[in-house]
C-alpha positions as CSV (number, residue, x, y, z in Angstrom):
1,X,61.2,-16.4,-19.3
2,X,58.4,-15.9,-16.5
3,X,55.3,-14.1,-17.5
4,X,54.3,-11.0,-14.9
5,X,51.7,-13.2,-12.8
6,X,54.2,-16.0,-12.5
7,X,56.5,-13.5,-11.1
8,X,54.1,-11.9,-9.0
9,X,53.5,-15.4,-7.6
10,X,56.9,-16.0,-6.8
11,X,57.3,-13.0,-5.1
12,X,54.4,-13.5,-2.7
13,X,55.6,-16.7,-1.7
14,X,58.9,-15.5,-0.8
15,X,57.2,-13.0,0.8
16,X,55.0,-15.5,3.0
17,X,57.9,-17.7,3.5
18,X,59.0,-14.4,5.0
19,X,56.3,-14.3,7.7
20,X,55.9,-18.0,8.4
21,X,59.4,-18.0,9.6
22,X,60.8,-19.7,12.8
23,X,62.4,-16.7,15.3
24,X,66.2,-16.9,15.3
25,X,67.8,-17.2,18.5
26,X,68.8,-13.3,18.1
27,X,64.9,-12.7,18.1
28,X,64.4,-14.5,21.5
29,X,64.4,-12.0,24.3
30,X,64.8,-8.9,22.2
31,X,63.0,-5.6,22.9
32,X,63.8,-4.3,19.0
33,X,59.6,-4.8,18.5
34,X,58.6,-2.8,22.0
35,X,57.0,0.5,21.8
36,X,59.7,3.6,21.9
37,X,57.9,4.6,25.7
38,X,58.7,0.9,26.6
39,X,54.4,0.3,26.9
40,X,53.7,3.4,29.3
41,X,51.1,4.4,26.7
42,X,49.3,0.9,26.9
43,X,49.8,0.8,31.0
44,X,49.1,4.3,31.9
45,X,45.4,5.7,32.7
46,X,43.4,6.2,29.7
47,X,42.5,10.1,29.2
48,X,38.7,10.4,28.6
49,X,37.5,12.9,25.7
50,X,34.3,14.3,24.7
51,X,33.1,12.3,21.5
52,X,32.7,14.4,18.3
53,X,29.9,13.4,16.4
54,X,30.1,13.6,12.6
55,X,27.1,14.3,10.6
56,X,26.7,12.9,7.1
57,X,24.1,13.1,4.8
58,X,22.7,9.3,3.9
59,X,19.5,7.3,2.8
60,X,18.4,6.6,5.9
61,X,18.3,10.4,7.2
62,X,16.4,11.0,3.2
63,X,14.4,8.7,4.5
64,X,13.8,9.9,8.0
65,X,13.3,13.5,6.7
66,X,11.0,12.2,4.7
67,X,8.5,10.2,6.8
68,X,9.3,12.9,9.9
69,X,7.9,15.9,7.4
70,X,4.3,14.5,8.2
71,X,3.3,13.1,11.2
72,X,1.8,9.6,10.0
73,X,3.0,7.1,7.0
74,X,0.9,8.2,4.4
75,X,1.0,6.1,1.3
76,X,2.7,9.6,0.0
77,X,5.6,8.9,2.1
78,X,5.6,5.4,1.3
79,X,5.5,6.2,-2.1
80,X,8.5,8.6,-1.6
81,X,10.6,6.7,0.4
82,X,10.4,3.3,-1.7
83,X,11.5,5.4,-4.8
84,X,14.5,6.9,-2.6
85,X,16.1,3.6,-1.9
86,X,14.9,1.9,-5.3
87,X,17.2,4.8,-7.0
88,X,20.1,4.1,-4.3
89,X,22.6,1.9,-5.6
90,X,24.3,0.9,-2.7
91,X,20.8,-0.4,-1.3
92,X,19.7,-2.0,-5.0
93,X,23.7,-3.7,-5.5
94,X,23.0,-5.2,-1.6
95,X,19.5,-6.9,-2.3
96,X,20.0,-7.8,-5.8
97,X,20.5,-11.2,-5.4
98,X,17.6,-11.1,-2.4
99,X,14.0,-13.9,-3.7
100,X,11.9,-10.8,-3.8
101,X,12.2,-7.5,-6.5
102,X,14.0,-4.5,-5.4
103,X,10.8,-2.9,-4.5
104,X,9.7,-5.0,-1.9
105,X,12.9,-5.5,-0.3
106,X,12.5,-1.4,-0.1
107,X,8.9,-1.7,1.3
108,X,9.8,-4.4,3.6
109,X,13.0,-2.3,4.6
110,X,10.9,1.1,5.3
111,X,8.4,-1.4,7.1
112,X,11.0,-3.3,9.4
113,X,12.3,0.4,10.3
114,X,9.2,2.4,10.6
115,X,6.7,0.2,11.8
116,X,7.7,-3.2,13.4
117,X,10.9,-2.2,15.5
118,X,8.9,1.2,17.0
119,X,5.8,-1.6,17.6
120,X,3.8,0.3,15.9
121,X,2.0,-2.7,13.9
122,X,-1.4,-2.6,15.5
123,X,-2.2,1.2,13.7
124,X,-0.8,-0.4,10.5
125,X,-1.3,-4.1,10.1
126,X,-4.7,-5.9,9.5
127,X,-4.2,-8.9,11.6
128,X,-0.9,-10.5,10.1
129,X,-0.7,-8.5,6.5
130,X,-0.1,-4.7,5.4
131,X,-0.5,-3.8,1.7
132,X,1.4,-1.6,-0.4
133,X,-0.4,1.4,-0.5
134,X,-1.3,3.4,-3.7
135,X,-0.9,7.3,-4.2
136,X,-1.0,9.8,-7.2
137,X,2.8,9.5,-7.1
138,X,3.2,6.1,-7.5
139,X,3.0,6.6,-11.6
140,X,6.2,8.5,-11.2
141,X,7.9,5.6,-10.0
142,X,7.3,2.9,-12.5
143,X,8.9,0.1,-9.6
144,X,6.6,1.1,-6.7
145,X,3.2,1.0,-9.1
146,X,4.7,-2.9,-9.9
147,X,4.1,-3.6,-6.4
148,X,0.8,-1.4,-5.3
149,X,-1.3,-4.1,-3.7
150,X,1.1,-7.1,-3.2
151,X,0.8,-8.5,0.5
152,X,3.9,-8.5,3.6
153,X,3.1,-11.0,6.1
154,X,4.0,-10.5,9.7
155,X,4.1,-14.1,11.4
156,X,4.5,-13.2,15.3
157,X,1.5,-14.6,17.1
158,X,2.8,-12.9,20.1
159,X,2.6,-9.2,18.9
160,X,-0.8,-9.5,16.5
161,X,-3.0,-12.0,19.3
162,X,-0.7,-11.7,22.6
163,X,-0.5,-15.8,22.2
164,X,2.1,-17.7,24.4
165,X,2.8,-20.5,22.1
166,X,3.3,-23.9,23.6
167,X,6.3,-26.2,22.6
168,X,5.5,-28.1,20.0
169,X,7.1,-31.3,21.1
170,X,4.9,-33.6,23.2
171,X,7.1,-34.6,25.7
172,X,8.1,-30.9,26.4
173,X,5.8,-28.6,29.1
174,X,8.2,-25.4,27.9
175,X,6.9,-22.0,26.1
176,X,8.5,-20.4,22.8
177,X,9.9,-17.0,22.8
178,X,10.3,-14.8,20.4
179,X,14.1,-14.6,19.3
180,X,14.4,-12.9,15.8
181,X,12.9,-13.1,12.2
182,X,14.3,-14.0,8.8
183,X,14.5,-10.0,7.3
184,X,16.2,-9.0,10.4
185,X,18.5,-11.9,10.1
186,X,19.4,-12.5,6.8
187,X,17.0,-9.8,5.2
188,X,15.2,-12.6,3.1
189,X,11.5,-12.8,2.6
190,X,9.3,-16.1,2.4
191,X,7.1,-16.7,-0.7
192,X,4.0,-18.3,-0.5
193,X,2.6,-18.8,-3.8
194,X,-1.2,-18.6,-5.0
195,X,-3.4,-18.5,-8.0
196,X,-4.9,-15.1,-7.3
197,X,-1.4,-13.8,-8.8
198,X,1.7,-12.0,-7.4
199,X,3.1,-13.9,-3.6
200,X,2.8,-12.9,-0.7
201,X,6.2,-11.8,1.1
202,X,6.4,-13.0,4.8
203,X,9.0,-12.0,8.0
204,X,8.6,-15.1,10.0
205,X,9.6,-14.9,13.5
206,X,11.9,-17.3,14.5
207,X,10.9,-18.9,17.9
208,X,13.3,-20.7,20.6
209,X,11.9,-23.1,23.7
210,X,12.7,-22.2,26.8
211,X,12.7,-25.6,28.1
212,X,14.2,-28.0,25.4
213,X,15.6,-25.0,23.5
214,X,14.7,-26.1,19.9
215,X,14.1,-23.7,17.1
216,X,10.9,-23.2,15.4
217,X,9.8,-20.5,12.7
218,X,6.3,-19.0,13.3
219,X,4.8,-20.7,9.8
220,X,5.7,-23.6,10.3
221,X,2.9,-26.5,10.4
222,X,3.8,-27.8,13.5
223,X,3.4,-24.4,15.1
224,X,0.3,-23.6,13.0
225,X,-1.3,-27.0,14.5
226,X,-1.5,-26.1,17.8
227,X,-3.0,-22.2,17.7
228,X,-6.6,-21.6,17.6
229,X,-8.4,-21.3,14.7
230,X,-9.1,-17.7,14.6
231,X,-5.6,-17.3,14.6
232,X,-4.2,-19.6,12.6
233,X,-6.6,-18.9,9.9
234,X,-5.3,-15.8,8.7
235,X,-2.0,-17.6,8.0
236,X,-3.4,-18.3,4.2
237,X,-1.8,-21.6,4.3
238,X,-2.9,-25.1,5.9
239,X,-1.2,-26.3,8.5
240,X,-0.2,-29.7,6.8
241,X,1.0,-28.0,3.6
242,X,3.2,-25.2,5.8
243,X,6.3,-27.7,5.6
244,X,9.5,-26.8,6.7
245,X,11.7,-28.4,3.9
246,X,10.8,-26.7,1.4
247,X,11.5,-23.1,0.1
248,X,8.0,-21.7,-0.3
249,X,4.7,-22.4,0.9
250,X,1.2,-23.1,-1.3
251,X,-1.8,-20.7,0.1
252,X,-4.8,-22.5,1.2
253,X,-6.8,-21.9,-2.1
254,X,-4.3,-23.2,-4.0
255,X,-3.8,-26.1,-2.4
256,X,-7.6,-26.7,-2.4
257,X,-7.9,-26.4,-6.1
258,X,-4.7,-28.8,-6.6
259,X,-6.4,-31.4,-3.7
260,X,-8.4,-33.0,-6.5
261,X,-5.8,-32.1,-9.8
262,X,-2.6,-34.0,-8.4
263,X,-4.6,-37.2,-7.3
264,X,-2.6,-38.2,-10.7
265,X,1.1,-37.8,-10.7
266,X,0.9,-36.6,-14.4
267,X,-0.8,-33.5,-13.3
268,X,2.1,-32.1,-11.2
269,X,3.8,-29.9,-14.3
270,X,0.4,-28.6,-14.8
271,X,0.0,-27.1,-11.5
272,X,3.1,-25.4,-11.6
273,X,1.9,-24.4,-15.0
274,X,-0.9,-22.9,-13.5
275,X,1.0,-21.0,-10.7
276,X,3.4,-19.5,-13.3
277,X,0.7,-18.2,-15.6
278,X,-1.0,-16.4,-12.6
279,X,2.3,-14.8,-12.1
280,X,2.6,-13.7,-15.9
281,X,-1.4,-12.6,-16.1
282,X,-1.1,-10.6,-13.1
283,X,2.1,-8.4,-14.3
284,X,0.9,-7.7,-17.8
285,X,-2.5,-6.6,-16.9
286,X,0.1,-4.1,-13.9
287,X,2.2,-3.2,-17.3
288,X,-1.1,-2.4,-19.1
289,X,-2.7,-0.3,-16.5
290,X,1.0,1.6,-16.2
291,X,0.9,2.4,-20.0
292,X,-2.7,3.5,-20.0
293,X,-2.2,6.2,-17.2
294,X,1.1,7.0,-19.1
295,X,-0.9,7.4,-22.1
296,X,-3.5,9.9,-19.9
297,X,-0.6,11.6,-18.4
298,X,1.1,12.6,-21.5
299,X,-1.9,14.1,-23.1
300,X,-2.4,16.3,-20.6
301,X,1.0,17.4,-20.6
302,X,2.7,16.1,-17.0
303,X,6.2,14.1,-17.4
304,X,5.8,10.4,-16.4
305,X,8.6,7.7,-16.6
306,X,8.0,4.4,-18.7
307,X,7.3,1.6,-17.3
308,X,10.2,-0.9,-16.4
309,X,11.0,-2.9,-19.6
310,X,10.7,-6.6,-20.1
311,X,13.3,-8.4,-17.4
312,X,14.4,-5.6,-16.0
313,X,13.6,-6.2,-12.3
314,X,12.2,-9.7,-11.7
315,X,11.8,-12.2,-8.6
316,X,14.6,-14.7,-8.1
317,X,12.4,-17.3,-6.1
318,X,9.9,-18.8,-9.0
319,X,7.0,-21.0,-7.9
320,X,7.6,-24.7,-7.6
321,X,8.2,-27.2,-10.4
322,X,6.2,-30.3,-11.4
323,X,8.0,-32.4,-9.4
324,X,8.4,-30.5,-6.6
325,X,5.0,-29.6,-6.5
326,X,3.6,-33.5,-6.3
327,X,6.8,-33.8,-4.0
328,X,4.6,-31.1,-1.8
329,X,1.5,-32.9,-1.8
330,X,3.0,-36.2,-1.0
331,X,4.2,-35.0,1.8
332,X,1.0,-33.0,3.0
333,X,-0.8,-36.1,2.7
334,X,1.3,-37.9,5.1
335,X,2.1,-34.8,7.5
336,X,0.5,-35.1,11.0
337,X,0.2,-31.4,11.1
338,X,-3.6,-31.4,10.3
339,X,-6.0,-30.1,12.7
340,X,-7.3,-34.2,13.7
341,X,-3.5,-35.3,14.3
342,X,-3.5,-37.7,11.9
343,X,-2.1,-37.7,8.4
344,X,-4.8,-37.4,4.9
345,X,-3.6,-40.9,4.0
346,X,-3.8,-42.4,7.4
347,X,-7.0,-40.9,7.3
348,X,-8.1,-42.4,4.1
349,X,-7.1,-46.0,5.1
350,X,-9.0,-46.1,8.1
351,X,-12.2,-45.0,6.7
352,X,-11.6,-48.4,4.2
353,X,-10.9,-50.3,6.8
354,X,-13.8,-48.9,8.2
355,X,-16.1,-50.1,5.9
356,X,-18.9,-52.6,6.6
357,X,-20.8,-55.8,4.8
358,X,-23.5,-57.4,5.9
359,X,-24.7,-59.9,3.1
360,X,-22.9,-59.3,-0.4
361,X,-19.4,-57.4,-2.3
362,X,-18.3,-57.7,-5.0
363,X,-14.4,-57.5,-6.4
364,X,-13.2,-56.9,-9.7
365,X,-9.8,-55.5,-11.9
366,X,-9.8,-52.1,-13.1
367,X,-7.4,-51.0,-15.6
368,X,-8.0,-47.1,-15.7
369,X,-6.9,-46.3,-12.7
370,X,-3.4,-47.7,-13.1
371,X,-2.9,-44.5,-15.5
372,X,-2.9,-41.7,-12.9
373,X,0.3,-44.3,-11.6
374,X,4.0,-43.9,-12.3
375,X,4.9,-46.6,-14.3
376,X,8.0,-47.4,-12.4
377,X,5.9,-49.0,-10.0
378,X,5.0,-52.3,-12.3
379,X,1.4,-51.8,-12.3
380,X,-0.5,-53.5,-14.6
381,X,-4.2,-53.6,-12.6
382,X,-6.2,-52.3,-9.4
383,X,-7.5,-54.6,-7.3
384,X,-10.7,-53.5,-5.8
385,X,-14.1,-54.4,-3.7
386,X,-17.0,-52.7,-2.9
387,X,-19.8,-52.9,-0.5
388,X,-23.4,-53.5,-1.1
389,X,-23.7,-49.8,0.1
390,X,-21.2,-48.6,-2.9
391,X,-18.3,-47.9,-0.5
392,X,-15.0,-48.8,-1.5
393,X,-13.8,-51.8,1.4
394,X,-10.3,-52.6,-0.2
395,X,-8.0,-51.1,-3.3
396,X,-4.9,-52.2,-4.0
397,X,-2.3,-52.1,-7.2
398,X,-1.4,-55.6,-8.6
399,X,1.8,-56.3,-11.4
400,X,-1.2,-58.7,-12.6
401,X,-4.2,-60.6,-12.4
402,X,-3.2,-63.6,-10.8
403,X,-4.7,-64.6,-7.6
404,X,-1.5,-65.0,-5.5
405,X,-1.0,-61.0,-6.4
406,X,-4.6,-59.8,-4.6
407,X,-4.7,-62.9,-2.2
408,X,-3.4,-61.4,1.1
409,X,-5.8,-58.4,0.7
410,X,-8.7,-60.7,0.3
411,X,-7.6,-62.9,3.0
412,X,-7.7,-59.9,5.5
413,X,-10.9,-58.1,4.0
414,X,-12.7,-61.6,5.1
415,X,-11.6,-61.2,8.4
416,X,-12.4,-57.9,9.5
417,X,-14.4,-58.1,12.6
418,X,-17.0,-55.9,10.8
419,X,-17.2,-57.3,7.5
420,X,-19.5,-60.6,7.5
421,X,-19.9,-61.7,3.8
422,X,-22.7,-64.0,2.4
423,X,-21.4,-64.0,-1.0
424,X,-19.3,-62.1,-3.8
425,X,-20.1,-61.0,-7.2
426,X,-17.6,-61.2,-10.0
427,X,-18.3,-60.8,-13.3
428,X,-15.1,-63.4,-14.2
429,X,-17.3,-66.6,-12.3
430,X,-16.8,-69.0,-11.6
431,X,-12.9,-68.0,-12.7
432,X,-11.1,-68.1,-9.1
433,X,-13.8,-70.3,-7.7
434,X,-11.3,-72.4,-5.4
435,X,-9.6,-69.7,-4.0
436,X,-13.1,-68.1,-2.4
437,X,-14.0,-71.6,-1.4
438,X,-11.3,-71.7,0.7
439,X,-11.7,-68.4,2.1
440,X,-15.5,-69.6,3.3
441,X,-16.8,-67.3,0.5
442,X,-19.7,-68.5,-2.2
443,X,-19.8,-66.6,-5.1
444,X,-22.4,-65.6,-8.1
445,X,-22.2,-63.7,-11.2
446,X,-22.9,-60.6,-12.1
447,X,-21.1,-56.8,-10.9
């Protein structure tokens, strides 16, 4: 006995065995498939009509009416037209799986419409940003008073400074041109996360050389680099932490606060720690304020909704992990995007190498430091010297304590051009003693 699907099954194969079919030789040549008028239809000269226009009644013309009623965007109409397409369901089942809340996507929607495809961004926009506004209403809607205040970011240097952005490939003389952004494209949003709470949500404009005809997005660090400071700067992210593998971006304060933090790897879950409880903070002292003016409202009599309940309408894009976050600030340090060219850690190692001595260093083990390690790297000590002048001339990590393990670094301190030694101090002396002799080095004791 079959069941009901295994006989529906069947039955559709039979039935695609049907179509797949090879034509018999009956089929060959046979008009039984032509048209009745033999294709005079098809072939004959097409009869233009006047087209009939069918009007319908739909968000968009809610919204239109809406907006059109007064003659600017008021945060009113804001305000109005947000709550119209939160309480769509069509527009709410479309973005529900969007990074950003329903809200947003409805703000940046009414933006995108209103004020970026009309150009009207120079009467709205404060360089690259536009806030939500607030109005009276906005208690009325409990989803538009979530968002009053959060930040949309505009990234087209073109249309906010009139700035013909070179290629950012070196070997390439061509000019990028404005093709298309992320919301019109996919109608996605880019985070960039902060400490000063909620994200800001940003429409990057996608950018295409004329010359060599590779893509670049308007935040990224490589485009970032090479625009003027004025202009770059209210961007709130550094250029060598706007990278492009990662899904959100770290604004500048942030990253300036975690500069010093994730110098140990440890402290990587703790900065995501922090970013999280901004985000938490921020939306209970919003939910706070909402009840209080609910509270007001009511006592004087005037209907207000509640306020949306606990994981009712939440972001899908969260700020980065521990991992991810060190991950992040690996790669800033070694990203050429900075403003000098050169990468933090490049940087760094010059300014060691850098280092002078003219009479006497000293070199010793540390063990601290070896902590704010992973210990999958087999660190047991730090190998370090100093300069009479209390720079740091050489650091490096050591499995142990031996001399063969620090013995090539000392061997190419010694023979920096700008590093003439009289002696070294060592609080182990005369421990190692044949070693220095044979680099031409006298020691003492003492640190």
């Amino acid at each position: 006995m079959l069941s009901e699907h295994q006989q529906m099954s069947l039955d559709d194969n039979k039935r695609y065995k049907a179509l797949v079919a090879p034509v018999t030789e009956s089929e060959k040549g046979s008009s039984r498939n032509l048209p009745r008028d033999s294709g005079q239809a098809f072939f004959g000269p097409r009869v233009t009509g006047k087209m009939t226009v069918t009007t319908t009644t739909t968000i968009d013309s809610v919204i239109e009416s809406t907006i059109e009623s007064k003659n600017d965007l008021s945060p009113s109409c804001f305000c109005q037209a947000v709550s119209t397409l939160v309480a769509d369901p069509t527009f709410t089942e479309k973005h529900k799986t969007k990074q950003a809340p329903v809200a947003i996507m409805a703000f940046a929607n009414i933006v995108a419409e209103k004020i970026i495809q009309p150009k009207k961004t120079a009467k709205h926009f404060n360089g690259l940003v536009i806030e939500v506004p607030g109005c009276e209403e906005a208690i009325h809607n409990p989803q538009h008073h979530s968002i009053v205040g959060q930040r949309l970011l505009l990234v087209d240097w073109e249309r906010a400074h009139g700035l013909q952005v070179p290629c950012p490939d070196g070997g390439c003389t061509g000019v990028l041109s404005i093709d298309q952004t992320n919301y019109s494209k996919n109608k996605t949003l880019f985070p960039v996360f902060g400490l000063d709470g909620p994200p800001y949500w940003s429409i990057a404009m996608s950018m295409v050389c004329g010359c060599c005809k590779r893509r670049h997005d308007a935040n990224d660090g490589d485009v970032l680099v090479i625009l003027p400071d004025c202009a770059a700067d209210e961007y709130p992210v550094d250029s060598n932490w706007a990278l492009p593998n990662f899904a959100s971006h770290l604004s500048r304060n942030t990253t300036d606060v975690f500069a010093s933090l994730l110098l140990t790897c440890g402290n990587g879950e703790m900065c995501s720690k922090l970013l999280h409880n901004s985000l938490n903070r921020t939306y209970i002292r919003r939910i706070k304020a909402c009840c209080s003016e609910l509270k007001e409202k009511k006592q004087n009599g005037k209907e207000v909704l509640e306020c949306i309940p606990r994981d009712g309408v939440h972001i899908k894009t969260y700020p980065p992990l521990g991992d991810t976050t060190r991950d992040m600030f690996d790669e800033a340090c070694s990203n050429k995007t900075a403003p000098w060219r050169i990468s933090n850690y490049d940087r760094h190692a010059r300014e060691m190498q850098s280092v002078s001595c003219d009479g006497i260093f000293c070199q010793d083990h540390t063990f601290e430091e070896v902590k704010n390690y992973r210990k999958r790297l087999g660190a047991v000590a730090a190998w370090t010297c100093g300069a009479q002048t209390g720079e740091v001339a050489a650091v490096a990590l050591a499995p142990s304590t031996k001399t063969q393990h620090f013995a090539h670094g000392a061997n190419q301190l010694t023979r920096r051009p700008n590093f003439k030694q009289s002696f070294v101090h060592s609080d182990t002396w005369p421990h190692k003693e044949g070693f220095w002799l044979q680099l031409g080095v006298q020691g003492r004791l003492g640190l």
